[in-house]
C-alpha positions as CSV (number, residue, x, y, z in Angstrom):
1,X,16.0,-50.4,-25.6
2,X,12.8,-49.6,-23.9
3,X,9.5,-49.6,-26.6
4,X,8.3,-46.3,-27.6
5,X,5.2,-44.7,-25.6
6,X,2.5,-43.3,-27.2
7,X,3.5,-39.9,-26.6
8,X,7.3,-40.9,-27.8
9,X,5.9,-42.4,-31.1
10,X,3.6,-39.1,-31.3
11,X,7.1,-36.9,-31.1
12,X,9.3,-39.1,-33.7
13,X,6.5,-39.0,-35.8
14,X,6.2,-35.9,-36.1
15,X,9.7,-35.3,-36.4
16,X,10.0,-37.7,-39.3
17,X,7.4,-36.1,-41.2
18,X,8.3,-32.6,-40.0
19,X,11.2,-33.5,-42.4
20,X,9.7,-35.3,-44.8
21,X,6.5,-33.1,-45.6
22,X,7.0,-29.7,-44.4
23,X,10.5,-29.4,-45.4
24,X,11.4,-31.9,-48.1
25,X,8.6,-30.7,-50.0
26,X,5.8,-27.8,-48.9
27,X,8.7,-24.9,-48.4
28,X,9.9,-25.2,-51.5
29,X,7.5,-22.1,-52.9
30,X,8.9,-20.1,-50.3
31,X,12.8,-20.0,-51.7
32,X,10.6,-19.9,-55.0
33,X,11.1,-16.3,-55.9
34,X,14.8,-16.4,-54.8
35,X,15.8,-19.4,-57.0
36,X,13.3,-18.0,-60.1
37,X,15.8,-14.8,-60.4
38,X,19.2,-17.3,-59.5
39,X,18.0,-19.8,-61.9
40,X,16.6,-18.0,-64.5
41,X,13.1,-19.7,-63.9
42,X,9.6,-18.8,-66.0
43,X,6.5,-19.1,-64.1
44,X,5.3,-22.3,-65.9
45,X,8.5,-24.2,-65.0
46,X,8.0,-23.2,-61.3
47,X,4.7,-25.0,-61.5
48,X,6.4,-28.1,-63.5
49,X,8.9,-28.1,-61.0
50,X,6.6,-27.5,-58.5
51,X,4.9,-30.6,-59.3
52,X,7.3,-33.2,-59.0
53,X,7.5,-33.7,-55.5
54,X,3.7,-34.2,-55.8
55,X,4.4,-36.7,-58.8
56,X,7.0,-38.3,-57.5
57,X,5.5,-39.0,-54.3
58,X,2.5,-40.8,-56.0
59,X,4.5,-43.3,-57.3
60,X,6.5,-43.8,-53.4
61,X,3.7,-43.8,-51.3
62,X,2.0,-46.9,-53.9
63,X,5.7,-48.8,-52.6
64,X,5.9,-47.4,-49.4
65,X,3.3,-50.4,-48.4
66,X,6.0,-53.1,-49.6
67,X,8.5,-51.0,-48.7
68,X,7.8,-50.7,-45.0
69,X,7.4,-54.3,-45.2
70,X,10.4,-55.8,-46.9
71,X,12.4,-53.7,-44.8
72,X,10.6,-53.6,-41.2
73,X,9.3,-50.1,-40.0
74,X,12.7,-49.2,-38.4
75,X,14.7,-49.1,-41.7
76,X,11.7,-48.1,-44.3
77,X,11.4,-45.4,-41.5
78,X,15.2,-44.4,-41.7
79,X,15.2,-45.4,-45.4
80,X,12.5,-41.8,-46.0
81,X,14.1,-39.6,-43.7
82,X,17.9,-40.3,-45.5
83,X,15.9,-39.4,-49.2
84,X,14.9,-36.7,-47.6
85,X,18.5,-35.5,-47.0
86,X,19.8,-36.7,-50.4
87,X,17.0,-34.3,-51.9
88,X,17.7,-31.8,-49.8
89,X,21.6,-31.4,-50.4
90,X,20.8,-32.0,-54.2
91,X,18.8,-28.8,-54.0
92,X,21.1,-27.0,-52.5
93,X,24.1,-28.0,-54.4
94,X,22.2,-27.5,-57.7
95,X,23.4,-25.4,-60.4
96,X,21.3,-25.6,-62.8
97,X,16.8,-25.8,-63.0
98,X,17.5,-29.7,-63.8
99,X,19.1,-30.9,-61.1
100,X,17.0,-28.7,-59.0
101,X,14.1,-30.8,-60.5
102,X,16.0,-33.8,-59.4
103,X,16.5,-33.1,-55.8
104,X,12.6,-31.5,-55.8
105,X,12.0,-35.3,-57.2
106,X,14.1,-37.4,-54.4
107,X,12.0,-35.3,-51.9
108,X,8.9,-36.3,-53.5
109,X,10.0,-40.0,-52.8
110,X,11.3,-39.6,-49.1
111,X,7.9,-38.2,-48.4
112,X,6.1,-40.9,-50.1
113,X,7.5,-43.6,-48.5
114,X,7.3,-42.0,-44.8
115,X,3.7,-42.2,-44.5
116,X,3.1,-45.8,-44.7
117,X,6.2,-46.4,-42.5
118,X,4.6,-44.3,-39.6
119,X,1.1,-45.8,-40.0
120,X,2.1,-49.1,-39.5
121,X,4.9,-48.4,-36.2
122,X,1.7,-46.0,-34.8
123,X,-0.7,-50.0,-35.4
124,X,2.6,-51.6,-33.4
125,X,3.2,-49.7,-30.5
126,X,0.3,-47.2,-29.7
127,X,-3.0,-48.6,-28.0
128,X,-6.2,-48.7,-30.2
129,X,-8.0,-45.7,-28.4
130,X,-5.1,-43.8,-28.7
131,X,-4.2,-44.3,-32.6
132,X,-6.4,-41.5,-34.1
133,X,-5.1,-38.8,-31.8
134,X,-1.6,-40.5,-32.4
135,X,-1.8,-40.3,-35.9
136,X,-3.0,-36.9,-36.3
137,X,-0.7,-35.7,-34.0
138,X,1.9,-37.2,-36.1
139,X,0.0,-35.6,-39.7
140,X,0.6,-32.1,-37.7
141,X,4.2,-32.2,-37.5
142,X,4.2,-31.3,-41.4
143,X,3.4,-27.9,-39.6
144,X,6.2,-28.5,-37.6
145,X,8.6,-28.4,-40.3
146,X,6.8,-25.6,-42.1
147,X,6.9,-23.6,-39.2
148,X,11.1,-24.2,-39.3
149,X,12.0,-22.8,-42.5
150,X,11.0,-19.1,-41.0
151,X,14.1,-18.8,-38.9
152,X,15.7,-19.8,-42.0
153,X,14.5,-17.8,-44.1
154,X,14.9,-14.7,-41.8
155,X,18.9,-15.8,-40.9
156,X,19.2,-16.8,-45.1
157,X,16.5,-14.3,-46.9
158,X,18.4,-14.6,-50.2
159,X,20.5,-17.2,-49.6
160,X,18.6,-20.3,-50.1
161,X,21.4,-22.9,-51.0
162,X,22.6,-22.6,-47.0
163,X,19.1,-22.7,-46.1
164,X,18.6,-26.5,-47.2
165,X,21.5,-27.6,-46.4
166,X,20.7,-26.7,-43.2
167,X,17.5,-29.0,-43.5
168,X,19.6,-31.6,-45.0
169,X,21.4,-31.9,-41.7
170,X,18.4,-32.3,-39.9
171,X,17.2,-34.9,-41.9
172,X,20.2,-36.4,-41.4
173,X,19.5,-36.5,-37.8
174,X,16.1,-37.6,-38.4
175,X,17.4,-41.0,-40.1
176,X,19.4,-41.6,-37.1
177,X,16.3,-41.3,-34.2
178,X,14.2,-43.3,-36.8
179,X,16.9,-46.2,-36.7
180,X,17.4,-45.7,-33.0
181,X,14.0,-45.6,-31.6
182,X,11.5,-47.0,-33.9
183,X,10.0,-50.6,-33.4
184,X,11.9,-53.5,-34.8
185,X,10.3,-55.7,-36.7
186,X,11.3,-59.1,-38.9
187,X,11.3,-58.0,-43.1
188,X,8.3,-59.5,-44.7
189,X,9.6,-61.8,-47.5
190,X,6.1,-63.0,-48.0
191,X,4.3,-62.0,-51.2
192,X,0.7,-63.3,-49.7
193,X,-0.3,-59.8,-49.0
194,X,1.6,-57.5,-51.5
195,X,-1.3,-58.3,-53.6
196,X,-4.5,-56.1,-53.4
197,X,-7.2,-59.0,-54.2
198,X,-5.5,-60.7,-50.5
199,X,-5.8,-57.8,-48.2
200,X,-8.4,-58.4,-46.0
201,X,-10.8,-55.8,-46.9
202,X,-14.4,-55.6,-47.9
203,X,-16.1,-54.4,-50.7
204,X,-17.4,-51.3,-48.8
205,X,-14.1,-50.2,-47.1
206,X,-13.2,-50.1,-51.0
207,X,-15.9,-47.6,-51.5
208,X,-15.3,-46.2,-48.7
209,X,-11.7,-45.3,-49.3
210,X,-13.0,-44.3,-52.8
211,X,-15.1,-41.6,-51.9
212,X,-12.3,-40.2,-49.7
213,X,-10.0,-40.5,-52.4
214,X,-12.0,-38.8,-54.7
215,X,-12.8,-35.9,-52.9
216,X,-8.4,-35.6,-52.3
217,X,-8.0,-34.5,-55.2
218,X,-10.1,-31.9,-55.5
219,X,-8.3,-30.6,-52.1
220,X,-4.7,-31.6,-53.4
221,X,-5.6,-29.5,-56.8
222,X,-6.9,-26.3,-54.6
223,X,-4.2,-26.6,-52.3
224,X,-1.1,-26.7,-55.0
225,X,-1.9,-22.8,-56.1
226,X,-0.6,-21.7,-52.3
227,X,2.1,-24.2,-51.9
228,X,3.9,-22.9,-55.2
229,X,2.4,-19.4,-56.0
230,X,1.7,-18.1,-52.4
231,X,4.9,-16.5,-51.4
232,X,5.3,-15.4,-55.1
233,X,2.1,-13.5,-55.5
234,X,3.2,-11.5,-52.3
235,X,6.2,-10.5,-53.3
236,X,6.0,-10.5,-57.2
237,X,2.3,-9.0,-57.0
238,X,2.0,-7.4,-53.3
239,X,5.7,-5.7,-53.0
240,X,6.3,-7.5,-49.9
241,X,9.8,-8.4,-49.0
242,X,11.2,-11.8,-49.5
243,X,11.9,-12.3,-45.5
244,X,8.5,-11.4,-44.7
245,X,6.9,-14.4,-46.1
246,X,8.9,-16.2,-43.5
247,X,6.4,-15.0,-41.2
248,X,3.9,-16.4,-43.6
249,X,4.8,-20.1,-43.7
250,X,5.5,-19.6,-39.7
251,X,1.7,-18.9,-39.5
252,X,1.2,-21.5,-41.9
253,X,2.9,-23.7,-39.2
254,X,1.3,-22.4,-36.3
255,X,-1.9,-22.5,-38.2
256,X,-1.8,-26.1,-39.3
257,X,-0.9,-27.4,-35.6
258,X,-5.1,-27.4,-35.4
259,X,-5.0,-30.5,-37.8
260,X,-3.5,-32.4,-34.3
261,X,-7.5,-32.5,-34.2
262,X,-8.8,-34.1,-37.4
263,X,-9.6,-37.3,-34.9
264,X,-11.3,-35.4,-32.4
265,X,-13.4,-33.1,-35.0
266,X,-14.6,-36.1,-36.5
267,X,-15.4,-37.9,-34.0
268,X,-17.6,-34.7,-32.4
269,X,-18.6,-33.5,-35.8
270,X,-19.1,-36.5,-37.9
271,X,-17.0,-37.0,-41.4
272,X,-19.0,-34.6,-43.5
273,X,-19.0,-31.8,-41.5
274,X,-15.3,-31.9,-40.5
275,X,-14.4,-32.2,-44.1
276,X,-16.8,-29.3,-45.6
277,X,-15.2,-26.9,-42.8
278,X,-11.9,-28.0,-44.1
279,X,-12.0,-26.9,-47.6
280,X,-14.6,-24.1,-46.5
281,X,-11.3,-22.8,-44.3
282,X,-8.6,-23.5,-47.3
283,X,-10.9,-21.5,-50.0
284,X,-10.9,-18.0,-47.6
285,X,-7.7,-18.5,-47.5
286,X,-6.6,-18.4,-51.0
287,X,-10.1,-15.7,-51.4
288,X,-8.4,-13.4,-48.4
289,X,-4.8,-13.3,-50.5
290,X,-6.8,-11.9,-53.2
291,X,-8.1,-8.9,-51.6
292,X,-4.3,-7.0,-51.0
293,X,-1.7,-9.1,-51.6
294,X,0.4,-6.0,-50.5
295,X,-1.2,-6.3,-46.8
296,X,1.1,-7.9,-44.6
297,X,-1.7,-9.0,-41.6
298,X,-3.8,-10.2,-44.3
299,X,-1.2,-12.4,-45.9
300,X,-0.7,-13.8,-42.3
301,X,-4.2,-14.5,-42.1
302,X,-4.7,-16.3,-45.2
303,X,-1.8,-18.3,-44.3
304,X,-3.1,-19.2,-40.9
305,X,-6.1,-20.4,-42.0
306,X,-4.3,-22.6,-45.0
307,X,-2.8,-23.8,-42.7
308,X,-5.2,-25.2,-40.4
309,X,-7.2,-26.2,-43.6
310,X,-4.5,-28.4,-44.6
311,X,-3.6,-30.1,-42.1
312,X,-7.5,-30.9,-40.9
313,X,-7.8,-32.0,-44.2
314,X,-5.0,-34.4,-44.7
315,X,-5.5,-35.3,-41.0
316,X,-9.2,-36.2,-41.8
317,X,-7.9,-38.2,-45.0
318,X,-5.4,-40.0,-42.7
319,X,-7.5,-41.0,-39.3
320,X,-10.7,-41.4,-41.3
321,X,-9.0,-43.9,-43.6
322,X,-7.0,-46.6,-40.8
323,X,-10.9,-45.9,-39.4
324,X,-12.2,-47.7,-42.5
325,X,-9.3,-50.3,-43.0
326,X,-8.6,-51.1,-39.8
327,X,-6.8,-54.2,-40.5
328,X,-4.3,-52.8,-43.1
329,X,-3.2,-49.7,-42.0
330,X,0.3,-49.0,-43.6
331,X,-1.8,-49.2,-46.3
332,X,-5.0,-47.4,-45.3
333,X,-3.6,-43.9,-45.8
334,X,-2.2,-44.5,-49.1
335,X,-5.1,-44.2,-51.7
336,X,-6.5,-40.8,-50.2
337,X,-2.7,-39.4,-49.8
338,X,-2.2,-40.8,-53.7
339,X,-5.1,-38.8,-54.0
340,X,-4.0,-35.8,-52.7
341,X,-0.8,-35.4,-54.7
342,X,-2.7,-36.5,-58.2
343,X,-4.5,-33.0,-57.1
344,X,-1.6,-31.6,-56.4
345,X,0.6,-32.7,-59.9
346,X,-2.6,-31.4,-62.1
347,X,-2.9,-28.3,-59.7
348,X,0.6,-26.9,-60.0
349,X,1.1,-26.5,-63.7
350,X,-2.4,-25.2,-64.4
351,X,-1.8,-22.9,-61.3
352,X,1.3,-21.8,-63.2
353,X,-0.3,-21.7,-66.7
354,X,-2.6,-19.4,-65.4
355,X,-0.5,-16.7,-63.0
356,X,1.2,-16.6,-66.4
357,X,-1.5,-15.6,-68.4
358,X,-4.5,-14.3,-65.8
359,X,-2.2,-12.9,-63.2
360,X,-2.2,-14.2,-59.4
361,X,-5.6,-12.7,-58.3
362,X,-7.7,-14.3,-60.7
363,X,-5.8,-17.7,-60.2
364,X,-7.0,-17.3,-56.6
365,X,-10.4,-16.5,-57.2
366,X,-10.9,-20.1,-59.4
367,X,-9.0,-21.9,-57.3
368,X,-10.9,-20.7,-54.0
369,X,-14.2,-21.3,-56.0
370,X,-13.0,-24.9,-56.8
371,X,-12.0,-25.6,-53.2
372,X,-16.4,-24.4,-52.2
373,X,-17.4,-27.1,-55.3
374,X,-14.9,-29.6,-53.6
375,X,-17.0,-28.9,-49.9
376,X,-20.3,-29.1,-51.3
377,X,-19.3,-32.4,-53.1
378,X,-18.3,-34.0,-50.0
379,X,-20.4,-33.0,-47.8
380,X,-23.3,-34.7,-50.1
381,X,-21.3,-37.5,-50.8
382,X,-20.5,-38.2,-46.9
383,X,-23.3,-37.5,-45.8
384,X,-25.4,-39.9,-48.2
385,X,-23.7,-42.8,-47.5
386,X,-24.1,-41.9,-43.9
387,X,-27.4,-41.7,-44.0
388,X,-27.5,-45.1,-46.0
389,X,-26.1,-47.2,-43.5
390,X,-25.7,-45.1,-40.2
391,X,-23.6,-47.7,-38.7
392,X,-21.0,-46.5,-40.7
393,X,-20.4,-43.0,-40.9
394,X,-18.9,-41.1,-43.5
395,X,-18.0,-44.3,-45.4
């Protein structure tokens, strides 16, 4: 079989994260408010449950490393995007908030281990120049799969169970191009560099990838209020229909297919800038939801702009990490994505704690507030070490 091109590893990329990311884990808070009234669901077990795809998927993205290479990039590829279907049909098949929690948790791990596996096929078959634009290209198809789920929620408004097994199906299919089409490699039997004190990187790629991962999860911790509470502050606290936050989550989609450009906006911008605009973005967002959460074209706006604050975030965190561990770059992503979903597992309860007891608007308001202290934190802390050593930017 002929190697992948660039553009062909760009596409099952995206595909494979399209399933594992957008919907093996970000669409479950919009079938929130429909399995909260099947399930008998209060608002702080949402956010529990809510966070453990985000917990799940720190401890599977720490393997995914060794994962991707005991089993070679084809398999630990395939390996993610069959979790992803287990945790979908578990979902869907679940009677009960536990085993909802349990397929929420097996789609935690599917996305966890995805990431590494598509880092290191991007280092084997895409040229160096290319591997930024590849990589965020393949980051964006989280959008992608977002952007999916509102067809299904406009064909299933209410009935959520048919909706993922839908996705399980495509995950399925998603397993099978991954084991098709993805590069073959030998398994790694070597222990020599599972170890972190033999990876061939220096003391300020550490630092580097500290201050990066630092600043994630400020952004994961912002970002977990709209994943989980978004869709039900529109309809619990807005009025809006259930099927019109499908429209949301596509513009959410749409929206986040700007993150394709993390490489480029850093690379024009510099690291602090593009990472201040970011969370600038995400904050409106949550701010604008706020103002009437009964406004239809203003709940599409703040979802357009999450969106597209998301993903150039988590696009950022992904290029500008393989930028600064070049030679390790399954692993290179995995600190600042860790990062991220630490954010995210903190962020979701308290998000939930607090619509309980403060309502939606004022959880909002905090959050958005936390997302400007985030921005002004990194754009000093970027922007320092920048001008410390100017060679390396942003490190």
């Amino acid at each position: 079989m002929r190697p992948l091109s660039a553009l062909g590893m760009a596409a099952l990329g995206s595909g494979v994260i399209a399933i594992t990311y957008g919907l093996a884990r970000f669409v479950f808070g919009l079938f929130l408010p429909s399995m909260r009234d099947e399930l008998t669901i209060s608002p702080t077990m949402a956010g529990v449950i809510g966070a453990l795809p985000f917990l799940s998927f720190v401890f599977a993205i720490l393997a995914g490393p060794w994962v991707t290479r005991r089993l070679g990039v084809r398999h630990a590829g395939s390996a993610a995007a069959g979790l992803a279907a287990i945790g979908l049909i578990t979902i869907a098949l679940a009677p009960s908030s536990l085993l909802l929690a349990v397929g929420v948790l097996v789609c935690g791990i599917s996305t966890g281990l995805s990431s590494p596996a598509m880092a290191q096929a991007v280092s084997r078959v895409v040229p160096p120049g290319l591997r930024g634009r590849v990589n965020a290209t393949i980051n964006a198809g989280t959008s992608v799969g977002i952007a999916l789920a509102m067809p299904a929620v406009l064909i299933w408004a209410e009935a959520w169970r048919s909706a993922y097994l839908g996705f399980a199906l495509l995950a399925a299919l998603a397993a099978s191009a991954a084991l098709c089409y993805l590069p073959r490699e030998a398994p790694s039997t070597s222990p020599s560099r599972s170890r972190l004190a033999d990876m061939p990187v220096s003391r300020e790629e550490w630092l580097g990838i500290a201050r990066l991962s630092g600043l994630a999860v400020g952004m994961g911790c912002v970002s977990a209020a709209y994943w989980v509470f978004a869709p039900d502050a529109v309809i619990n606290a807005g009025g809006l229909a259930p099927s019109q936050t499908a429209w949301m989550w596509l513009a959410v989609g749409l929206g986040g297919l700007t993150g394709a450009g993390a490489g480029d906006l850093i690379s024009r911008f510099g690291p602090a800038a593009s990472h201040a605009a970011g969370l600038t973005v995400m904050s409106a967002s949550l701010a604008i939801l706020v103002i009437d959460p009964g406004s239809f074209a203003l709940a599409l706006a703040s979802a357009a702009l999450f969106g597209a604050g998301y993903m150039t975030l988590t696009g950022f965190y992904l290029v500008r990490s393989i930028q600064i561990m070049t030679e390790v770059p399954a692993f290179a992503p995995v600190l600042p994505l860790l990062a991220t979903s630490v954010g995210q597992v903190a962020g979701s309860p308290l998000a939930g704690w607090l619509v309980g007891a403060e309502g939606h608007a004022a959880t909002f308001l905090l959050f958005a507030v936390l997302g400007l202290a985030v921005a002004g934190l990194g754009a000093w802390l970027l922007k320092e070490r920048a001008a410390a050593d100017p060679s390396v930017p942003g490190y």
